[in-house]
MIGUNU-900603 format. One record per atom (N, C-alpha, C, O, CB): x, y, z. Coordinates in pm, whole numbers, plus 32768, in hexadecimal, padded with zeros to 4 digits. Each point is the difference from the previous one (the first is absolute). Glycine has a CB too. Layout:
// MIGUNU-900603
XYZ;...
//
This chain:
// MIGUNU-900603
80547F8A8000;7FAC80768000;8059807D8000;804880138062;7EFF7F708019;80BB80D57F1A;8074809D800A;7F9280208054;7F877FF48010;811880737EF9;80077FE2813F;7FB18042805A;804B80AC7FDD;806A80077FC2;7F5D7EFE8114;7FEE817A7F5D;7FCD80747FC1;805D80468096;80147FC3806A;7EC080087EDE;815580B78099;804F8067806D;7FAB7FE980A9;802D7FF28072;801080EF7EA0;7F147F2580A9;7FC980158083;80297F3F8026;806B7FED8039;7E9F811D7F9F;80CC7EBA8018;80237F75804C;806E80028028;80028006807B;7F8B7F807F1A;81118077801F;80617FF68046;800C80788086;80427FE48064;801D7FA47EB1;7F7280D080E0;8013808680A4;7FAD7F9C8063;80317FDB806A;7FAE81657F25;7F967E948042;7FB27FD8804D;804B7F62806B;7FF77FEA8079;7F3B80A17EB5;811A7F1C805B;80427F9D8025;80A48034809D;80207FCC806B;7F6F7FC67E44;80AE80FD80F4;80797FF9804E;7FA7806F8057;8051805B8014;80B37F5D7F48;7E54807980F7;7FF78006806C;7FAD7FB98033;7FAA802D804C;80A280747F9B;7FBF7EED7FFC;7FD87F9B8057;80607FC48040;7FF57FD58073;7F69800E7F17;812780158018;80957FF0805F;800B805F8077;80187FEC8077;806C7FDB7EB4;7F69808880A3;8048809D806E;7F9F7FE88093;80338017806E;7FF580E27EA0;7F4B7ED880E5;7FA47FCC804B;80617F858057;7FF68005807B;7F2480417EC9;812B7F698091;7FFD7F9E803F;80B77FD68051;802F7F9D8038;7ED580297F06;812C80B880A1;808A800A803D;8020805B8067;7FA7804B802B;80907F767F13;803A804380EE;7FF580678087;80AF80327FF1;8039802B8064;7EE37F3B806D;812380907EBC;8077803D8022;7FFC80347F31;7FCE7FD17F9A;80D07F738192;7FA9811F7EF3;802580597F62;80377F917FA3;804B7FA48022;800A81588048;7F7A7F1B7F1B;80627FBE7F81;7FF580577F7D;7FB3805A7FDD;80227EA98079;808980C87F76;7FBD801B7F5D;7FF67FAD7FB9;80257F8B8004;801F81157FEB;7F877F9A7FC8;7FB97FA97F78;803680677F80;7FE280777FFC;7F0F7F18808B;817080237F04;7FF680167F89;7FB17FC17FB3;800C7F85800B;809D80B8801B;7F217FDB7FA5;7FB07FCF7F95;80497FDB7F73;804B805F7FEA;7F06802E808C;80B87F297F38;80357FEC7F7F;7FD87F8D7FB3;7FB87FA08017;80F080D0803E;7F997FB57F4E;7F997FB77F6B;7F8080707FCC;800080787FE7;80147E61808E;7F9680CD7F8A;7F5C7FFF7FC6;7FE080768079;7FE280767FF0;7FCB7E567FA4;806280F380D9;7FB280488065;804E80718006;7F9A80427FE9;80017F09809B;80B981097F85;8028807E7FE9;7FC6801C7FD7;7FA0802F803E;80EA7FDD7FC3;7F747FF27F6A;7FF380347F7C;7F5B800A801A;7FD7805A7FB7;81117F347FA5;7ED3804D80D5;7F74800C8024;800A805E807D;7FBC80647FED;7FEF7EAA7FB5;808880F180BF;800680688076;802080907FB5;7FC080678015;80A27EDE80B1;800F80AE7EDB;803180897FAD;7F75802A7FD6;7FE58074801F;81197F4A7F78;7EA47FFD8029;7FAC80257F95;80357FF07F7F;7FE080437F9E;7FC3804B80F0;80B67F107F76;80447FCB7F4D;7FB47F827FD8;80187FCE7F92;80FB8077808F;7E8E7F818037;7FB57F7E7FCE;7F857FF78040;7FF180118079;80D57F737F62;7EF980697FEB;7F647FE98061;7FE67F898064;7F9F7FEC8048;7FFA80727EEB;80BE7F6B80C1;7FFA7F61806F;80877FD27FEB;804D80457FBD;7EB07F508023;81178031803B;804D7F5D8023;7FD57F6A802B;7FDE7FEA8074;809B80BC7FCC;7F887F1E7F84;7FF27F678015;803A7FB88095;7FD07F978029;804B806D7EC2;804A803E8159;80387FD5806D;803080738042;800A80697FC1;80247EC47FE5;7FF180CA80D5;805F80408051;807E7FF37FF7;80227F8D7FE5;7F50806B808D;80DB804E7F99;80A87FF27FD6;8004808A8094;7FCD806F8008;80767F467E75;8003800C81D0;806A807D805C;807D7FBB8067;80167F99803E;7EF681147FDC;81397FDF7FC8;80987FE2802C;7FF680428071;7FC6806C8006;80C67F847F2C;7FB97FC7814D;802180138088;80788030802E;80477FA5802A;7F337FC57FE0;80B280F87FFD;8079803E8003;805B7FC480A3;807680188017;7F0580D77F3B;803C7ED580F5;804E7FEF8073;7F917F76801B;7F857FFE8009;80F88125805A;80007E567FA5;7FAA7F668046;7F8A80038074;7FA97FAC8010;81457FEE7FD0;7F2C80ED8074;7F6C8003806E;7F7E803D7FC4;7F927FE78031;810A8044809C;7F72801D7ED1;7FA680387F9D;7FA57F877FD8;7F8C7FF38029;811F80C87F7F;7F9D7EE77FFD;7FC37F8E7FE2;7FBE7FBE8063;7F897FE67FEB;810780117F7F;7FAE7FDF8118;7FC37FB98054;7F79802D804A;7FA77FB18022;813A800A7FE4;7F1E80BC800A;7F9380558044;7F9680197FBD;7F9780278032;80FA80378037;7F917F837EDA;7FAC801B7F9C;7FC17F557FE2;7F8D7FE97FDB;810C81197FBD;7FAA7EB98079;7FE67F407FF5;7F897FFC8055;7F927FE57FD0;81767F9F802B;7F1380A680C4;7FB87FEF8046;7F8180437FFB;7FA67FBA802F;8111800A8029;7F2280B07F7E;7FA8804A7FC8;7F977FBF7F92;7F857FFC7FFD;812F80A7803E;7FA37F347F78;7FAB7FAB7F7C;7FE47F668049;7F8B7FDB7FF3;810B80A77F14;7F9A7F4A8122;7FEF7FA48054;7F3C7FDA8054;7FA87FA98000;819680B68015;7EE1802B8024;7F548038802A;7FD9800C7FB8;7F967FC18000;8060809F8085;801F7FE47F07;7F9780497FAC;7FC17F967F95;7F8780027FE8;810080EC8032;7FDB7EAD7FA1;7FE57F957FCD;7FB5805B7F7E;7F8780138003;80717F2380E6;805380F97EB3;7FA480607F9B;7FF97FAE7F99;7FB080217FA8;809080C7808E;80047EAA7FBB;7FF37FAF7F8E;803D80237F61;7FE27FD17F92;7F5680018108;8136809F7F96;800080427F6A;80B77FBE8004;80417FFF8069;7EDD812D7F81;81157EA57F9C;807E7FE17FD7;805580517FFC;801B802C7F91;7F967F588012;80AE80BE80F1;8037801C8009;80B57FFA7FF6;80367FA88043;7ED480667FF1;813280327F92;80A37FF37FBE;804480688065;7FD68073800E;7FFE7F607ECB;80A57FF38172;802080568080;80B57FF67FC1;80477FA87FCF;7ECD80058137;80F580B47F12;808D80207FF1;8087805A807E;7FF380748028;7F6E7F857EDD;80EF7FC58114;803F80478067;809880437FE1;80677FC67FDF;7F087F9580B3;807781387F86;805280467FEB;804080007F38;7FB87FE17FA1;80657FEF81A1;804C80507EB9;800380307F56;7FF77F8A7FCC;7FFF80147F86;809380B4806A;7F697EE5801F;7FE67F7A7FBC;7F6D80127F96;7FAB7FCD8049;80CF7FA080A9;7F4580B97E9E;7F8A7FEF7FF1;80027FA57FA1;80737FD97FE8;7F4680EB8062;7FE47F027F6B;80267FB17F9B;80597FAE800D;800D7FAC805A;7FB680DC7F40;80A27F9A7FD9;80737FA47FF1;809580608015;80777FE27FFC;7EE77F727F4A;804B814480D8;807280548006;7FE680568087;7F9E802E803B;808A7FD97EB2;80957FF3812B;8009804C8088;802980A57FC8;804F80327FB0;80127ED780FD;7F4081217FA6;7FFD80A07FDB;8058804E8050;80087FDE8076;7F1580157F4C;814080968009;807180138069;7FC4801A8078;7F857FF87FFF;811A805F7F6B;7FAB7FD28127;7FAC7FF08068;7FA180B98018;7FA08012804B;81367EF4802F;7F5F81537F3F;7F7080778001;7F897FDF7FBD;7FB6805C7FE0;80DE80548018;7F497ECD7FEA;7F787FE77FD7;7F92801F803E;7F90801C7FD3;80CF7F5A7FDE;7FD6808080DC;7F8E80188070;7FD7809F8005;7F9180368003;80D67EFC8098;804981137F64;7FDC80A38000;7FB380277F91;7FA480518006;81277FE68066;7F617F877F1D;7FB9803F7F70;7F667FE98009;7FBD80567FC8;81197F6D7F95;7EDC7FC980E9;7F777FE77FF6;7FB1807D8020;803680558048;7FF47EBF7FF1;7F4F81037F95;7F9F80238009;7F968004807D;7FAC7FA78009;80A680267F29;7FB5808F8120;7F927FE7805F;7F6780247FC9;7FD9805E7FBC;80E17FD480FC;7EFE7F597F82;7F4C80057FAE;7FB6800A808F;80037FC7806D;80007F757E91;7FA4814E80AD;7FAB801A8089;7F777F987FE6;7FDC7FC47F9B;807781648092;7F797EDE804F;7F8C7F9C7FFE;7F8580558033;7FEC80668043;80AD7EBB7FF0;7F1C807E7F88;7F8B807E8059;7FD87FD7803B;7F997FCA7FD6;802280A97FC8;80627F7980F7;7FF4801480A3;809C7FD5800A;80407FA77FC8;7EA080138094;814980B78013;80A47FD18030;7FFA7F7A8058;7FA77FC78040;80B181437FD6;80327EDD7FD1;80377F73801B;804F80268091;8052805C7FFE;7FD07F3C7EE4;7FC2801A81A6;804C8004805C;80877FC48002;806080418029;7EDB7FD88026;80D27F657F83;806A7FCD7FDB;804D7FE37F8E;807A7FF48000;7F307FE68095;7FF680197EF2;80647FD77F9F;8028808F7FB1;7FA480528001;7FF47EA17FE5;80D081327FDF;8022801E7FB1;80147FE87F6D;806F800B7FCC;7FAA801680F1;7F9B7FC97F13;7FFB80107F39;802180477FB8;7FC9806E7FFD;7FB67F558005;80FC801A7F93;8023802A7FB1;7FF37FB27F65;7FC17F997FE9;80B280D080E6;7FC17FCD7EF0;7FFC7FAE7F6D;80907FFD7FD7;804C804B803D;7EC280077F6A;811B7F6F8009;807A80177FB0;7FFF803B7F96;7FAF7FEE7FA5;808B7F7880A7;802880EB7FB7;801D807C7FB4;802C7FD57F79;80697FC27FF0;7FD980C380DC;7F557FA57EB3;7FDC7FE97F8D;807D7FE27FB7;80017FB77F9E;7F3380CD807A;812C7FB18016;808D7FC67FE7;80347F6B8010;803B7FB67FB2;7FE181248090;7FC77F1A8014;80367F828059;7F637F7E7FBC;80097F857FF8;809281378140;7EEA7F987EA4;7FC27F957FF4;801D7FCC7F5F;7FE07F8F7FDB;7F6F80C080F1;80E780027EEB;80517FF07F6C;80657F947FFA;7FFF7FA07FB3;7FF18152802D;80647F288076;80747FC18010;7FE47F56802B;80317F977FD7;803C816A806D;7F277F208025;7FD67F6A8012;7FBC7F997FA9;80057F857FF7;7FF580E280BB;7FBF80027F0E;7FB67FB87F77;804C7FB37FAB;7FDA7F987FCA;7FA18117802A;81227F9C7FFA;801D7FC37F86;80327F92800C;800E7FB47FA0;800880F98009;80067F3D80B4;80377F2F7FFA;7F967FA38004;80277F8C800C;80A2808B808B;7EB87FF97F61;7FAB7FB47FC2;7FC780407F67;7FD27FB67FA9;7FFA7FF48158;804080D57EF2;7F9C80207F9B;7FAD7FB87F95;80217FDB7F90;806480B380A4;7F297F6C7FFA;7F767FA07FCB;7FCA807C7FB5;804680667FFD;7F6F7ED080DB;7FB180C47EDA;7FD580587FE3;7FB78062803C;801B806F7FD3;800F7F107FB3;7F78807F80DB;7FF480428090;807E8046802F;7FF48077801E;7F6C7ED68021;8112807D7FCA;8073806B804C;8012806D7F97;7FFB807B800B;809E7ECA8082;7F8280547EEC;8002809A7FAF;7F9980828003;802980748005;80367EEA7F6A;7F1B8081808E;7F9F806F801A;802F8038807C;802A8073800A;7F0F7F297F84;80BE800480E1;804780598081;8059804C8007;8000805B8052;7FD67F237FFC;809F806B7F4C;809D804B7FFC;7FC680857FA9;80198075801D;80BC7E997FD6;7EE980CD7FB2;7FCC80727FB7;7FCB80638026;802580727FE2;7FCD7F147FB5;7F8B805380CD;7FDD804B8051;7FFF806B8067;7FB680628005;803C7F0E7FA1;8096805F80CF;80618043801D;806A80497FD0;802780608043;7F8C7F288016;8081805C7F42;806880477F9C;7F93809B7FC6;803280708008;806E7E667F8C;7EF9811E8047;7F9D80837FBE;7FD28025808D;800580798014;7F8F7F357EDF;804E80208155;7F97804E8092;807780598036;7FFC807B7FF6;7F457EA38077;8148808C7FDF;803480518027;809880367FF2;8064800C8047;7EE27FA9801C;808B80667F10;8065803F7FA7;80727FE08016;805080508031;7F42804E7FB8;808F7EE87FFA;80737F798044;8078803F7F71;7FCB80137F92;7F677EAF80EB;815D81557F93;805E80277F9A;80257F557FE4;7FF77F9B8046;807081888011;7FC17EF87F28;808E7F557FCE;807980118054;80417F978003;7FA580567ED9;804C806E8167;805C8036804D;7FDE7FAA80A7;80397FA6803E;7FD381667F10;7F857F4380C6;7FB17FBE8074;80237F588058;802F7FCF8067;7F1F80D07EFA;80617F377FFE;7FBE7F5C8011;80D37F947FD6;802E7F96802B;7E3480AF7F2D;81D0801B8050;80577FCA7FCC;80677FF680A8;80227F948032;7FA980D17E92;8050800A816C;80497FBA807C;7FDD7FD58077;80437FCC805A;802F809A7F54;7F207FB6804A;7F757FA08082;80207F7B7FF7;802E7FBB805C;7EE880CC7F7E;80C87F467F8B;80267F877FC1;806D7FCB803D;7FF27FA98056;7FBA809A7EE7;80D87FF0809A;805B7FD48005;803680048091;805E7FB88022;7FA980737EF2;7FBF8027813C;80387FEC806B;7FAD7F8C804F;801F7FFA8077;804180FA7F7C;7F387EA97FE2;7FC77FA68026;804B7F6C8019;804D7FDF7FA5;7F0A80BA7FF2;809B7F0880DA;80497FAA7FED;7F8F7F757FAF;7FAA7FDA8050;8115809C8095;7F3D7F627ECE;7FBA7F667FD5;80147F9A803D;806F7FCE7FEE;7F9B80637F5F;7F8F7F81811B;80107F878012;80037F957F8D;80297F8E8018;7F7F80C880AC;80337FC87ED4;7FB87FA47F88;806B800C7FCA;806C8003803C;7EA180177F9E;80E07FEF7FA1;8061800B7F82;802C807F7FEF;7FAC805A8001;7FEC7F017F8B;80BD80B8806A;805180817FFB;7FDD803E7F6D;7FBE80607FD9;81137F4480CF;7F877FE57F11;7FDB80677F8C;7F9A7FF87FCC;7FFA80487F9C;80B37FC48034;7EC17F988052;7F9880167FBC;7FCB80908065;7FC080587FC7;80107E837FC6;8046812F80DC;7FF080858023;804480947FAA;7FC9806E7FF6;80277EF480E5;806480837F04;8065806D7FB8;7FA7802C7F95;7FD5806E7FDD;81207F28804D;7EF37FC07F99;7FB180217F66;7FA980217FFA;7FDD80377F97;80617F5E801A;7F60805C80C4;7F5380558022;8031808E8011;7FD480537FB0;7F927EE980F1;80F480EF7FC1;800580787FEE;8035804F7F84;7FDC80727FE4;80247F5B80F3;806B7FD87ED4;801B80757F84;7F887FF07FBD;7FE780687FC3;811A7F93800E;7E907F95801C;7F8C801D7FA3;7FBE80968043;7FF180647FBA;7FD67E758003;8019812380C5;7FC3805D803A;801D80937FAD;7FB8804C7FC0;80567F1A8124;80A080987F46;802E80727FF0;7FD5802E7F6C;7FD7806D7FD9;80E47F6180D8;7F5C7FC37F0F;7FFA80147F4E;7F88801F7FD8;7FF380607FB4;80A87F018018;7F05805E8057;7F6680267FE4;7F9B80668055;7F8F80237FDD;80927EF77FD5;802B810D80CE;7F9380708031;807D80928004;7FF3806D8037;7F357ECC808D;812880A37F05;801280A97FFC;803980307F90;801280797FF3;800F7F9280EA;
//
């Protein structure tokens, strides 16, 4: 079931409901890009935990809440298949919600960083996504080109290399 900006706020304050110490929450993938207002839904949850008690306090939370939705948890720059340098956290996006959050903190990843992650799978979906971000927020080949490169690949290196020179070659 995609789920839409208002469900996912509604989902991460039902977390904020059910914890008692601060965290954050990045958001990335699909679900950013839907928190930004770059997609109307997402098919899943995707978020990165910048610190291991984050996760745990956020496990135990969902735990209660039992929401049933397919959640993808990521800790610290690790996302995907690529580790992002470690200001990923500073570069993210804070998303307001409508009613404040006592505990969690939400952010998104910064349209930069959600480019960069795209491209070691790029499927056809990432491409609209990379596209997307590259025109919304006026992303340079300069930009994405050493974002890129300063990324580490768990996967294939150079099929990573080669997603990004297509990138480079065809969106700018």
């Amino acid at each position: 079931m995609p789920l839409d900006k208002a469900s996912l706020l509604d989902f991460v304050g039902l977390v904020d409901e059910e914890i008692t110490q601060k965290i954050s929450i990045i958001a990335v993938g699909g679900t950013a890009m839907t928190l930004l207002g770059l997609k109307s839904s997402t098919i899943d949850v995707d978020f990165d935990f910048p610190r291991p008690e984050d996760l745990a306090a956020f496990n135990d939370a969902v735990n209660i809440i039992n929401p049933g939705l397919r959640i993808d948890k990521f800790i610290g720059s690790q996302i995907f298949s690529v580790s992002l340098p470690s200001d990923y956290d500073a570069m993210s996006l804070p998303i307001k919600t409508h009613k404040p959050l006592k505990h969690v903190k939400l952010f998104a990843l910064h349209p930069l960083d959600l480019v960069v992650t795209k491209v070691g799978r790029l499927n056809d979906r990432d491409v609209e996504d990379i596209k997307t971000c590259i025109e919304t927020y006026r992303l340079t080949r300069k930009q994405v080109e050493k974002r890129g490169l300063s990324v580490e690949e768990a996967g294939n290196e150079r099929i990573y290399r080669d997603n990004l020179k297509y990138v480079l070659e065809h969106f700018f």
